[in-house]
C-alpha positions in Angstrom: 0.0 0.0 0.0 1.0 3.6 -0.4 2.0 4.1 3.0 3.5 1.2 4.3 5.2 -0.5 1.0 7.1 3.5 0.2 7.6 3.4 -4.0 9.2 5.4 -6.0 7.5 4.3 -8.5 4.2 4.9 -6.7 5.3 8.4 -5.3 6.5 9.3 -9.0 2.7 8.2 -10.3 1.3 10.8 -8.3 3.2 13.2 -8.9 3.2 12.6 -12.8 -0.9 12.6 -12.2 -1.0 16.0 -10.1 1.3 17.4 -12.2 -1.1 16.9 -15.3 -3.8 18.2 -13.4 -1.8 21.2 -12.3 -0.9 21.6 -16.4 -5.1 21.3 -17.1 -6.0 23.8 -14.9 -3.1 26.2 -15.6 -4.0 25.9 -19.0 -7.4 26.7 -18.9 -7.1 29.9 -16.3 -4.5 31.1 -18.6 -5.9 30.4 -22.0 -9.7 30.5 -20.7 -12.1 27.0 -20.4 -13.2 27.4 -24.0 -10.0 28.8 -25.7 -8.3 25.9 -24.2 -10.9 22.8 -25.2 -10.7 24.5 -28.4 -6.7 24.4 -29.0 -6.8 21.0 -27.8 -9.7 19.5 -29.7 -9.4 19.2 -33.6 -9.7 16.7 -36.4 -7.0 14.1 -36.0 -8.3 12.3 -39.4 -10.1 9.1 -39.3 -7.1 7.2 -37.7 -7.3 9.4 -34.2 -11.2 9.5 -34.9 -11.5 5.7 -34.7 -8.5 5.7 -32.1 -10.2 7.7 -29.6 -13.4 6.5 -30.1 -12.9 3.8 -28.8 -10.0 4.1 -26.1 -11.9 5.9 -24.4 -14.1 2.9 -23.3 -11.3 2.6 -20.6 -12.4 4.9 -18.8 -16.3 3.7 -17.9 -17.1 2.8 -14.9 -17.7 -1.0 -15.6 -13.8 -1.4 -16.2 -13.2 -2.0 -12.1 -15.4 -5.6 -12.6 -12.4 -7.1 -14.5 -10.1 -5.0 -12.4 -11.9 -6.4 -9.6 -11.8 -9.4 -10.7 -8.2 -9.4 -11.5 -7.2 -8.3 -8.3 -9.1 -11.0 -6.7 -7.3 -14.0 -8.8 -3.6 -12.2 -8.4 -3.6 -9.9 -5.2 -6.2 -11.0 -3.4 -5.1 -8.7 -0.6 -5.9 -5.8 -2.9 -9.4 -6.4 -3.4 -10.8 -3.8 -0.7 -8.9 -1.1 -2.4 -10.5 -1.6 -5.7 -13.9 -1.5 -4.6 -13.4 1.4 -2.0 -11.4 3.1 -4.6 -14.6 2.5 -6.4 -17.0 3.7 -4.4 -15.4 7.0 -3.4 -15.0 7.9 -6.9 -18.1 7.8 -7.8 -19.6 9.2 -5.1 -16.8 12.5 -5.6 -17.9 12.5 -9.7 -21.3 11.5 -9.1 -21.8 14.3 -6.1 -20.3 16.9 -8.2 -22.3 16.6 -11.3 -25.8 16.4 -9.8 -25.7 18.1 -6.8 -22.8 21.1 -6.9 -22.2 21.4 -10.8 -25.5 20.2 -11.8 -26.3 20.9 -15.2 -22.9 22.4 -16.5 -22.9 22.8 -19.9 -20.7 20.5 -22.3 -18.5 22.3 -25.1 -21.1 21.4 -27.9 -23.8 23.4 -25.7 -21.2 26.2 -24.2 -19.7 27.3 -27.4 -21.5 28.0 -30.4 -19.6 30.4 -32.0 -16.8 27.9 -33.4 -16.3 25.1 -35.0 -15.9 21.9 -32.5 -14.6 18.4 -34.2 -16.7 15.8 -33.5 -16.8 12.0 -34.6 -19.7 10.3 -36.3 -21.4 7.9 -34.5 -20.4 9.4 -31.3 -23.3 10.4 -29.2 -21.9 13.9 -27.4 -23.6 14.8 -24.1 -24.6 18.1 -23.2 -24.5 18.8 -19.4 -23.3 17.7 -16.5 -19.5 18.5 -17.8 -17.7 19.1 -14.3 -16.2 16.8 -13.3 -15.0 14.1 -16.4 -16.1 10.7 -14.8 -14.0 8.8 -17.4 -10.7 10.4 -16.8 -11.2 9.8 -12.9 -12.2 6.2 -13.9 -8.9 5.9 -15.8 -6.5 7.5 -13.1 -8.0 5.3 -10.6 -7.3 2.4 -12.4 -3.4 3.4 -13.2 -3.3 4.3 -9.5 -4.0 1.3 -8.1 -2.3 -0.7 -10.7 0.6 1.3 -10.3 0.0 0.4 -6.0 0.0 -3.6 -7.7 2.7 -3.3 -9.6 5.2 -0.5 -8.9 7.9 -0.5 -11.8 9.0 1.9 -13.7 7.6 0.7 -17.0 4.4 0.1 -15.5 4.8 3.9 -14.4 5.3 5.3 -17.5 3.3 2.9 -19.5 -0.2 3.6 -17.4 0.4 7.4 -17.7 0.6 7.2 -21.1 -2.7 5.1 -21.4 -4.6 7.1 -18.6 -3.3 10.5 -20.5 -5.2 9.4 -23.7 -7.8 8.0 -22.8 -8.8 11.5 -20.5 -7.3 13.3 -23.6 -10.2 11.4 -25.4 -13.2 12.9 -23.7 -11.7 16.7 -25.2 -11.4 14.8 -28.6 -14.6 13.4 -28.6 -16.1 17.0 -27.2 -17.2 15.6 -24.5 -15.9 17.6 -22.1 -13.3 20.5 -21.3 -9.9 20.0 -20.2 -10.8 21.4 -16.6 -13.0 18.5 -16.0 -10.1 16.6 -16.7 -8.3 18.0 -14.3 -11.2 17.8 -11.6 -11.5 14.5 -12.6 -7.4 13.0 -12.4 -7.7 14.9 -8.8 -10.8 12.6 -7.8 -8.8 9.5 -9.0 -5.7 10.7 -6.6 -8.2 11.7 -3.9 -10.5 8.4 -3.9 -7.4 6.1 -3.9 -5.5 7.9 -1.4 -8.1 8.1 0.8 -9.4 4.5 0.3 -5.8 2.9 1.2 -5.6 5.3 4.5 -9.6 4.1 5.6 -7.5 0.5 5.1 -4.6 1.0 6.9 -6.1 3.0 9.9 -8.6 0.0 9.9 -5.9 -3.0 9.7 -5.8 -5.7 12.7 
């Protein structure tokens, strides 16, 4: 666990994840929410189209069941963290979007004075934008992997995956890169909590 097994890998996962954050929200204060979607979203051609249509599956919430279920065949020992990891998560993203940013407008519904990329076939939402559910999905995931398996490939592998698969839900217009950030700090909040509720709670 994070604070009785000390990583470097694990403590350099974090800090990769915060730092991105940090970089989202920097970027969209300096540049402005919309300015900033809009520089990052664009037409990538039908390669990134297809690519990011469907990478960013990984982050839904139905990907902790295999996690889950991996855990539970390999590291059995880890299998409270998943599911608490779980639960907080979605109880942070969930909170947020109906009960404290409720109705938030989406970048297809927020700007309408520019052009926005989108990809066929992709069903784009239009509220309930703060924060991005997916990308706290994926940095949960990588977290907790990363608390699995702490090796420096693993490190920089996940944050690779994690980055483009929250990178997605701007592609896809989904949502703005300042619900990404909201949403990788969820991931770091939920799984840092959820391994100190298990370690203050251990026999």
């Amino acid at each position: 666990m994070i604070y009785s097994q000390a990583n470097t890998a694990i403590r350099n996962g974090w800090m990769l994840s915060a730092s991105l954050a940090a970089v989202l929200g920097i970027g969209s204060w300096l540049l402005g929410k919309n300015n900033f979607f809009l520089w990052l979203n664009g037409n990538g051609g039908k390669a990134a189209d297809f690519f990011f249509q469907y990478i960013t599956h990984l982050g839904d919430g139905a990907i902790f069941v295999p996690l889950l279920l991996w855990v539970i065949w390999k590291k059995r020992n880890y299998w409270k963290l998943v599911v608490l990891s779980a639960i907080i998560s979605s109880l942070i993203t969930q909170g947020a979007k109906q009960f404290f940013f409720h109705g938030a407008p989406r970048p297809t519904k927020a700007i309408t004075d520019a052009f926005i990329h989108q990809v066929a076939g992709v069903e784009v939402h239009q509220i309930n934008s703060f924060p991005s559910g997916h990308t706290a999905t994926v940095f949960a995931v990588y977290l907790i992997l990363l608390i699995l398996y702490p090796t420096r490939k693993f490190l920089f592998a996940g944050i690779i995956i994690a980055t483009l698969v929250a990178y997605s839900r701007v592609y896809l217009a989904q949502h703005f890169p300042i619900d990404l950030a909201a949403g990788i700090g969820a991931a770091i909040i939920s799984v840092t909590l959820a391994d100190y509720i298990l370690q203050k709670n251990r026999p």
